[in-house]
C-alpha positions in Angstrom: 80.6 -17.1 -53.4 81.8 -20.8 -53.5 83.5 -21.9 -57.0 84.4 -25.9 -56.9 86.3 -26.7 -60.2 88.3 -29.1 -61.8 91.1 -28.0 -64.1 93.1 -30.1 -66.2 97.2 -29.9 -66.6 98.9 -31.0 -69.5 102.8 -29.8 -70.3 105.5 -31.2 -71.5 108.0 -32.5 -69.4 111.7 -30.9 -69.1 110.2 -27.4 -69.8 110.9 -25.9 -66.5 108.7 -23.0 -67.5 106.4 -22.2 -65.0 103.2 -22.0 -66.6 100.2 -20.6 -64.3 97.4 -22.5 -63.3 95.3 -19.8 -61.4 95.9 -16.1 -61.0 94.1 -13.2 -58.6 95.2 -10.3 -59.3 94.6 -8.3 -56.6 92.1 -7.9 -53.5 89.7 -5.6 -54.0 87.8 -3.6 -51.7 84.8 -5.6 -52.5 85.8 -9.0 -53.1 88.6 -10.5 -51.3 91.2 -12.7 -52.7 89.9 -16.3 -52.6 90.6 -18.8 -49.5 90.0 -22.7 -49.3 91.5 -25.8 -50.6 92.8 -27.2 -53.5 94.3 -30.7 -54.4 96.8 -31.6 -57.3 97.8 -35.0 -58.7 100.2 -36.1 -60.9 98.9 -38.6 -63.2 102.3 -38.5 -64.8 104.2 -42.1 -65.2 107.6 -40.2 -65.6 107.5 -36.5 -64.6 107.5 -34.9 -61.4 105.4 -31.4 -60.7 107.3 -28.3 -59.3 104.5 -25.8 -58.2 105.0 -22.5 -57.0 102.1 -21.4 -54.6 101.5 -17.5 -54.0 99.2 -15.8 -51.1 98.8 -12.1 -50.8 100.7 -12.7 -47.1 103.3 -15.2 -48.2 105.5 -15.5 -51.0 106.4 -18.2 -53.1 106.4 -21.8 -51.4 107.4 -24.5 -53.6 106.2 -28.0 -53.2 107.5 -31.3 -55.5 105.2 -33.2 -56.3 106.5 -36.6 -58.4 105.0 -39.1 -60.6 101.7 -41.1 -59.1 101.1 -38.4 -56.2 99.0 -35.8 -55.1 99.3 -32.6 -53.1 96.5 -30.4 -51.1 96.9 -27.5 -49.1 94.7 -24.8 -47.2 94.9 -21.7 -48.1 93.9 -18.5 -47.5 94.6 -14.6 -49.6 95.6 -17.2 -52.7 97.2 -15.3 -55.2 98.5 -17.3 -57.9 99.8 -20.9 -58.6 102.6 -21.9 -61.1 103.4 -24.9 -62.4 106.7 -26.3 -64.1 107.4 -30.0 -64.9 110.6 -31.5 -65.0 111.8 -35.3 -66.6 112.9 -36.6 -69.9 111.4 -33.9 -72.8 109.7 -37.0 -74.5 106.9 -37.4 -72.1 104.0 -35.7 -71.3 103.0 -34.2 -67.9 99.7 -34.5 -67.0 97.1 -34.1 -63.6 94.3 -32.2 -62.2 93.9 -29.4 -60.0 90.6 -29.6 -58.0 89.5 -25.8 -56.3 86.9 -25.7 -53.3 87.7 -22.0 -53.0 85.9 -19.5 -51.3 85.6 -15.6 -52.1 84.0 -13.0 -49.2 82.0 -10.4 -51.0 81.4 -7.3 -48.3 78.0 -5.2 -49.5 
């Protein structure tokens, strides 16, 4: 099962609460956690993007990602993905996260 999907972000900046953007919560038997790509940007003019990324095998890599840029990664066993923004408290993160993800369904 392929899901492609575009989810907006929108936080505000000096938080540093990291909000999630995608949870598994566990493999199952059946369906295994998801693998693929994603890509995030920043469309933000002033804050920059802290995002924790989670797989089933690895824990917790952090990427920055600041103002006007983007991130993608390959992934597989995703598990979650976390995002804090950090600047001045007066502005408004924003950005996309766009999923080609893949889950494996045994019958």
């Amino acid at each position: 099962m392929t899901i492609r999907e575009c989810v907006p972000i929108e936080q505000r900046c000096g938080n540093m609460t990291f909000i999630p953007a995608f949870e598994t919560l566990k493999s199952h038997r059946i369906i295994k956690a998801p693998a693929g790509s994603f890509t995030i940007t920043n469309t933000s003019d002033h804050c920059t993007m802290n995002v924790k990324i989670d797989t089933f095998k690895e824990r917790c890599n952090t990427v920055q990602i600041p103002a006007g840029s983007s991130f993608t990664a390959v992934v597989s066993d995703l598990r979650n993905i976390e995002i804090a923004c950090f600047g001045n408290s007066n502005n408004i993160c924003t950005g996309t996260i766009n999923f080609d993800l893949v889950y494996v369904i045994k019958l």
